[in-house]
C-alpha positions in Angstrom: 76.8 -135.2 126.6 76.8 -136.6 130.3 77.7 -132.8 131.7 74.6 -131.4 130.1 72.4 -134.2 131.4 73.9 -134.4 134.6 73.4 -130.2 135.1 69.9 -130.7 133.7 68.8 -133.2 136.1 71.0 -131.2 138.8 69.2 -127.8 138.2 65.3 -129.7 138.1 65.6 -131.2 140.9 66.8 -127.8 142.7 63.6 -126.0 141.0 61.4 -128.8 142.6 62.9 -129.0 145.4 62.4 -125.1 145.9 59.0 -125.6 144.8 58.3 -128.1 147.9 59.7 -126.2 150.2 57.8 -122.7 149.4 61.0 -120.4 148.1 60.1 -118.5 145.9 61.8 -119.0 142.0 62.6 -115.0 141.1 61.8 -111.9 143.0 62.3 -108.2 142.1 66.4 -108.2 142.8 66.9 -111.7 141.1 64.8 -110.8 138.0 66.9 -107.3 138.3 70.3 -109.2 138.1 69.5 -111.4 135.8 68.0 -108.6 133.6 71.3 -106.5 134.1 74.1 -109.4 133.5 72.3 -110.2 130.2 71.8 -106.9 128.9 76.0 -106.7 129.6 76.8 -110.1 128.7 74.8 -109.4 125.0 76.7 -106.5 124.1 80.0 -107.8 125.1 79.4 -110.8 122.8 78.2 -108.5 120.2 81.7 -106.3 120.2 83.4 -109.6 120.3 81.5 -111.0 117.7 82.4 -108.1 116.1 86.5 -108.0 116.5 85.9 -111.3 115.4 84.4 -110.7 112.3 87.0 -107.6 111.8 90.3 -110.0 112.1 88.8 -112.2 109.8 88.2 -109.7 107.4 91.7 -108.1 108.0 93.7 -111.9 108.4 92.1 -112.4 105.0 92.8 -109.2 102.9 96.5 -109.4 104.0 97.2 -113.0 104.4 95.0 -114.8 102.0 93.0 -116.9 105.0 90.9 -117.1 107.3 91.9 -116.8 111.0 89.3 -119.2 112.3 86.2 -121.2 110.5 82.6 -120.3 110.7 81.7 -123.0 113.3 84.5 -122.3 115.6 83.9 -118.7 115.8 80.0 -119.1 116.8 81.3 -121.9 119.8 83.6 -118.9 120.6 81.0 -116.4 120.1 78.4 -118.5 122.7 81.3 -119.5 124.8 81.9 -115.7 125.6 78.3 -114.5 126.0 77.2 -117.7 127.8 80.3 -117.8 130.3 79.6 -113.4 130.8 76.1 -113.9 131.7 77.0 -116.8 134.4 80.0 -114.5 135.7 78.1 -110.9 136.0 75.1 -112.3 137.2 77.0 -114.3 140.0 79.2 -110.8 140.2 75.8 -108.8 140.7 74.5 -111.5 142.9 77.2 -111.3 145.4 77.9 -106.9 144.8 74.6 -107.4 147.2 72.4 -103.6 146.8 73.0 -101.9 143.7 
């Protein structure tokens, strides 16, 4: 709980501090990158969602269980897009033109 506020108060106080100094918040290559990483980071958590789905259904036809619970396989599920999106936008930010 003290990470999330800490990075809250972390990232409003970059925005307004941006704001002061005149930088602008997005421009054409950010809003591309950003654009691009989540377009890839959704449909790799969508094929894992679905492998995820498909050894469940498998673990339980041949061994009578499931291989993990609802609740820890949508904090797996959001773990893996969320952690994508941060790695291929910082990956497209840093590729430079593209």
């Amino acid at each position: 709980m003290v990470t999330i506020v800490v990075i809250g108060v972390v990232v409003v106080w970059r925005i307004l501090e941006d704001r002061k100094s005149g930088f602008p918040a997005q421009d054409e290559r950010t809003k591309k990158i950003t654009r691009k990483a989540a377009m890839y980071a959704f449909s790799i958590g969508n094929y894992f969602m679905i492998v995820l789905m498909m050894a469940n259904i498998i673990n339980r036809g041949f061994l009578g269980f499931f291989l993990l619970d609802a609740g820890y396989a949508l904090v797996f599920s959001t773990l893996v897009q969320s952690l994508t999106f941060l790695a291929l936008r910082w990956y497209f930010n840093r590729k430079g033109d593209f």
